[in-house]
N, C-alpha and C positions, 0 to 999 in steps of 0.2 A: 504494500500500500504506500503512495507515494504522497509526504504532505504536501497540503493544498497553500500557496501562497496569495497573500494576497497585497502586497507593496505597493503602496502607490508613491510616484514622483513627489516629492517635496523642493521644493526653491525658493532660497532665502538670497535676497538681491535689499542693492541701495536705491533709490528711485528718485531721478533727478526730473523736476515737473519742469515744463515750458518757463513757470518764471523763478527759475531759479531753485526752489526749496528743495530739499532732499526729506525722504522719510525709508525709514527700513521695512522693508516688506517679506512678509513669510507665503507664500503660495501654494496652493495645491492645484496644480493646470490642472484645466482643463481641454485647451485649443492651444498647440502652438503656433509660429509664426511658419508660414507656409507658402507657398506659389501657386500649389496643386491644387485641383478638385479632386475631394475624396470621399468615396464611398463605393457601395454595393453595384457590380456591375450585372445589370439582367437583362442583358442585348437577346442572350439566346434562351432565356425562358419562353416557355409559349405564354402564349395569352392568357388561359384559363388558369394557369397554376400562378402566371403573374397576379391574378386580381386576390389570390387568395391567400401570396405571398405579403402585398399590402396589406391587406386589410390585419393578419395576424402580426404583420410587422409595425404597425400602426398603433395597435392595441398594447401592444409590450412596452411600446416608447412611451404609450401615453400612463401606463401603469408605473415607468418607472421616473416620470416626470414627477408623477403623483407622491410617488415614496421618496424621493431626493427631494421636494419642498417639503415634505412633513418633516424630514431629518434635520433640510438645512432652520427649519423654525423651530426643534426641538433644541436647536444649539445657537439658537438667537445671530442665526448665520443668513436668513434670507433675501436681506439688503447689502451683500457683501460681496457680490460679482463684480468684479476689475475689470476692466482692459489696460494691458502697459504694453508701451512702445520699446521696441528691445533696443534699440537705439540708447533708451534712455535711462538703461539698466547697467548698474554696477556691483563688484564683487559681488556676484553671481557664486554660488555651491551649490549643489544639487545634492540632496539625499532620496532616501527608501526610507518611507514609514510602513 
């Protein structure tokens, strides 16, 4: 039996704003900085299995949209989504929690 891990990305950075002020910031990404479009590609699903690949795919997302605001408001975390410009990021670490 092989343990199950469950690590996610942590990033602790200095964050220097447009005018100037610096604040240290702790992170748990969720999106990194990117060029790409990404995701699921279903060029060669047929049609039928496509509608029913949505609609189950849709449901999960929406179920797990549902449990990630209950957790982030169980921790007084709901108004706490960032966006930082990596430009404008310093002494950058990266851990595993």
């Amino acid at each position: 039996m092989t343990k199950e891990r469950h690590d996610m990305n942590f990033i602790e950075f200095t964050y220097t704003k447009a005018d100037g002020t610096e604040s240290k910031r702790a992170v748990l990404p969720l999106v990194g900085p990117t060029t790409f479009v990404e995701g699921i590609d279903v060029s060669q699903m047929p049609e039928d299995e496509f509608v029913v690949f949505c609609r189950d795919f849709s449901a999960l997302k929406s179920a797990q949209h549902e449990q990630t605001m209950a957790m982030l408001e169980q921790f007084d975390l709901k108004h706490n989504y960032r966006r930082f410009i990596p430009a404008q990021m310093s002494n950058i670490t990266t851990d595993y929690v």
